[in-house]
C-alpha positions in Angstrom: 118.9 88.1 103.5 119.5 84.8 105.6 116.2 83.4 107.6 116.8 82.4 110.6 114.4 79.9 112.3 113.6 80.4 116.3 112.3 76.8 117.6 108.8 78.7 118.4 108.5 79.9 114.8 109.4 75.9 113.4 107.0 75.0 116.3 103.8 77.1 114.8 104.7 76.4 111.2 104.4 72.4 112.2 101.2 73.0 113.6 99.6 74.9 110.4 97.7 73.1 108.0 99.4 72.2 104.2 98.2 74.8 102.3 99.0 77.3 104.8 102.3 76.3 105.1 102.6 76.5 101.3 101.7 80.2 102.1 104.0 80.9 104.7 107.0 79.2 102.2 105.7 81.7 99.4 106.0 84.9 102.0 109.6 83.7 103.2 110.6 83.7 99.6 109.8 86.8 99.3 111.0 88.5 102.8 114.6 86.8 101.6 114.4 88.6 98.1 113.2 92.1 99.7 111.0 92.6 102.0 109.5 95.5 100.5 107.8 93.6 98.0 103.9 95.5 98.4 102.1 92.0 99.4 104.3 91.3 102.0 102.5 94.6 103.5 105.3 94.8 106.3 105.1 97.3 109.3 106.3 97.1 113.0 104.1 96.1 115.5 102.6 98.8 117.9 103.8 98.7 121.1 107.1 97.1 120.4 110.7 98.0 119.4 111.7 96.3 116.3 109.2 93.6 115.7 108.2 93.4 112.6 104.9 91.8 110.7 104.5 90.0 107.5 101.4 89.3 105.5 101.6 86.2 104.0 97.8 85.9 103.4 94.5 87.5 104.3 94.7 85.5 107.6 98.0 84.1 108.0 100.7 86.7 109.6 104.7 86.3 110.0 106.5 88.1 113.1 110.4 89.4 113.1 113.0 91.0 113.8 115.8 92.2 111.8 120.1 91.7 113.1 122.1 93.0 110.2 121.4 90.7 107.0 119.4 88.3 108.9 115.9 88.3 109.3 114.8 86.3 112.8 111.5 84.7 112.4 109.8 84.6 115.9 106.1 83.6 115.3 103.9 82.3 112.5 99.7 81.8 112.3 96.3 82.9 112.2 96.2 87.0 112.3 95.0 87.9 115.5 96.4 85.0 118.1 100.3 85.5 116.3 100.3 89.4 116.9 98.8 88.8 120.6 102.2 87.2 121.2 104.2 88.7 118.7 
């Protein structure tokens, strides 16, 4: 599957620290391979129509959508403030 990059999502991934970054490049490997792999632990988000989460670590949380092959990456961070504003 192709990433595609929104400038919020490159935005959010700037403003994340090294190593978390270093997670979130781990978790995109993964969501382009298959994005059922089990630690990605992806499910849609409650209240919405095709947004979709990611884990990519205990605290660090990926949000997208899905157009055909491509998967739209729309936000990126800490758990709680990323799926406020999905």
């Amino acid at each position: 599957m192709q990433l595609l990059l929104t400038a919020r999502f490159q935005r959010a991934y700037a403003a994340l620290a090294p190593d978390e970054q270093k997670q979130i490049q781990k978790a995109l490997r993964k969501m382009g391979e298959d994005l059922r792999y089990p630690g990605l632990g992806v499910k849609r988000i409650r209240g919405t129509k095709g947004i979709w989460e990611a884990r990519a670590s205990r605290a660090l949380r990926i949000t997208f959508e899905t157009q055909g092959d491509s998967i739209i990456l729309r936000n990126v961070g800490r758990h709680d403030e990323t799926l406020a504003s999905p």
